[in-house]
Structures are given as structure tokens and as C-alpha cells.
C-alpha positions as CSV (number, residue, x, y, z in Angstrom):
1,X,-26.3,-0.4,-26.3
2,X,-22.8,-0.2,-27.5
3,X,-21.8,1.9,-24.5
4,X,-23.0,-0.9,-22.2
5,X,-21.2,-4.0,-23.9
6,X,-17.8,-1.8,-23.8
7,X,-18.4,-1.3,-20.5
8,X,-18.5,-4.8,-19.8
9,X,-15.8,-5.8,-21.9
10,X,-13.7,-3.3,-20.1
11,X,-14.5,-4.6,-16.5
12,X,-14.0,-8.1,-17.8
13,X,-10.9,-7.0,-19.2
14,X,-9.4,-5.3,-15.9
15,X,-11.0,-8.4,-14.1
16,X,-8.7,-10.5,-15.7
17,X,-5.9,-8.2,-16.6
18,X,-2.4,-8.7,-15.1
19,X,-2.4,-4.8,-14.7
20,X,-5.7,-5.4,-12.3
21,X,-4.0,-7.1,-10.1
22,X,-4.4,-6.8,-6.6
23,X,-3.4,-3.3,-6.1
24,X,-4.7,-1.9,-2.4
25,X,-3.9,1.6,-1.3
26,X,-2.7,0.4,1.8
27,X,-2.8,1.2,5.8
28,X,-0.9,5.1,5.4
29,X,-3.5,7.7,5.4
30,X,-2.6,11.3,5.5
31,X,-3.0,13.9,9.1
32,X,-5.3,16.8,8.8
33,X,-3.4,20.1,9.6
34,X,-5.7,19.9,12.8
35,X,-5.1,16.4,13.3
36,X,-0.9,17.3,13.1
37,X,-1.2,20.5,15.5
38,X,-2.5,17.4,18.0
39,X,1.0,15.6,17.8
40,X,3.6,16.0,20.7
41,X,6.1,18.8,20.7
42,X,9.5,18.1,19.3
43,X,12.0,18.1,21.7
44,X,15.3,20.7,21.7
45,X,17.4,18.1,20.7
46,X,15.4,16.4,17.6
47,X,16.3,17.5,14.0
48,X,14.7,20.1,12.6
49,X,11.5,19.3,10.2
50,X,11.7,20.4,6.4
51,X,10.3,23.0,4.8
52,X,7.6,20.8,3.8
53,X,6.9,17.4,5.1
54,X,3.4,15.1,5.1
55,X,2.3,13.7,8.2
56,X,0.8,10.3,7.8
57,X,-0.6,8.0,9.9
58,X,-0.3,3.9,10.2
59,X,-2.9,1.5,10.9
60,X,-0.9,-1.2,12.3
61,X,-3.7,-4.0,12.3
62,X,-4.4,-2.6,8.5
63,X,-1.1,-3.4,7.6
64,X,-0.4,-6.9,9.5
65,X,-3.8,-8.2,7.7
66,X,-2.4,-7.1,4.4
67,X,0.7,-8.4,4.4
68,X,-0.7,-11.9,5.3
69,X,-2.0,-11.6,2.3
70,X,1.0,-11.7,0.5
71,X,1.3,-14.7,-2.0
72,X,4.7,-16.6,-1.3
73,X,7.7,-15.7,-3.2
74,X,8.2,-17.5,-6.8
75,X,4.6,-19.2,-6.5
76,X,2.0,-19.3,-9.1
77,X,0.0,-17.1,-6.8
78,X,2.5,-14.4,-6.8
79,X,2.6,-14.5,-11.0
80,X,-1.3,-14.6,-11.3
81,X,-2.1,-12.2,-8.7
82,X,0.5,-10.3,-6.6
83,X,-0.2,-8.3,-3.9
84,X,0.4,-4.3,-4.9
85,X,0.8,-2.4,-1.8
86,X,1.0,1.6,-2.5
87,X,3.6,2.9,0.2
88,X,4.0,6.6,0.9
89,X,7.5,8.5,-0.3
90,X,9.2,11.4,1.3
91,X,8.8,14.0,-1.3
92,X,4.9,13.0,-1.5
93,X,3.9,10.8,-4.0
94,X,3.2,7.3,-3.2
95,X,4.9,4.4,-5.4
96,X,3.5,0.8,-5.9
97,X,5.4,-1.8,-4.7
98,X,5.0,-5.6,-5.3
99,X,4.9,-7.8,-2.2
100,X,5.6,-11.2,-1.6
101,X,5.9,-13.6,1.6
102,X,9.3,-14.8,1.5
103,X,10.1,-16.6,4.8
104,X,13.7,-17.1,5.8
105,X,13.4,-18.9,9.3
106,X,12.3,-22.2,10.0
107,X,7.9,-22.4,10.9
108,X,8.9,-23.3,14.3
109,X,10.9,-19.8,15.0
């Protein structure tokens, strides 16, 4: 019975944590080495690729819908729930970022 109540208190707890956020993994998924062999040769005058590299992929619609979700800049939206996009690194990992809609032109441009 103990086990259970700490369970709940724990997903209350992340619920409402500012850690909980809204973290989403985001649209960058990585290539299969089949999936990579698919990819169109490099040309003679391209850079050569690394030693080691990841091949990802981007679901463009994936990312448009998430970053409409993005709470506008220096709103209380953006305090009590940012958007947390994880975006892929070169040597690998993937880091978190913290995104916010933060408009610079005018609604009618």
C-alpha cells in the first residue's frame, strides 16, 4: 500500500514539477544503416564525411506543429510551462533547449 501512495505522490509531483515541464523529444529521429545506404551519392566536389557521423532525419510538419506550441517570450506561460525541445548535436548526444515564440515583425508581415 505504501508503494502505491509513493507512486502517486511521485506522479503528482512530476505533474506539477517545474522540472516536468513540457519536455518533447522532438521531430529528429535517427537513419537505419539501411535506411543511410538509401541516401544519394556525394558528389566529387562535397566535403568529405567524418570518421563517424549520425544520419538523422526531419519531420518537417513535426517540427512546424511544435514550435507553434511555443509559449511567447517573457509570458507567464513560458515561466509555468515552457516548451523543452531536445535537438540533436554533432558529436551525438542530444541537448534540451528551451523554446519560446518571440516575434520580431509586425502580424501583418
Amino acid at each position: 500500500m505504501r508503494v502505491r501512495g509513493s507512486l502517486h505522490l511521485l506522479m503528482l509531483a512530476m505533474l506539477f514539477s517545474p522540472l516536468a515541464l513540457l519536455a518533447i523529444d522532438g521531430p529528429f529521429h535517427d537513419l537505419s544503416p539501411a535506411a543511410s545506404g538509401l541516401l544519394p551519392a556525394r558528389g566529387e566536389h562535397d566535403a568529405p564525411l567524418p570518421a563517424r557521423y549520425r544520419t538523422l532525419e526531419l519531420d518537417l510538419g513535426a517540427l512546424e506543429d511544435l514550435l507553434a506550441m511555443a509559449p511567447g517570450e517573457r509570458t507567464n506561460a513560458a515561466l509555468a510551462a515552457p516548451l523543452l525541445v531536445t535537438l540533436p548535436f554533432p558529436d551525438g548526444s542530444d541537448r534540451l533547449f528551451r523554446v519560446e515564440s518571440s516575434p520580431i515583425l509586425e502580424a501583418e508581415l
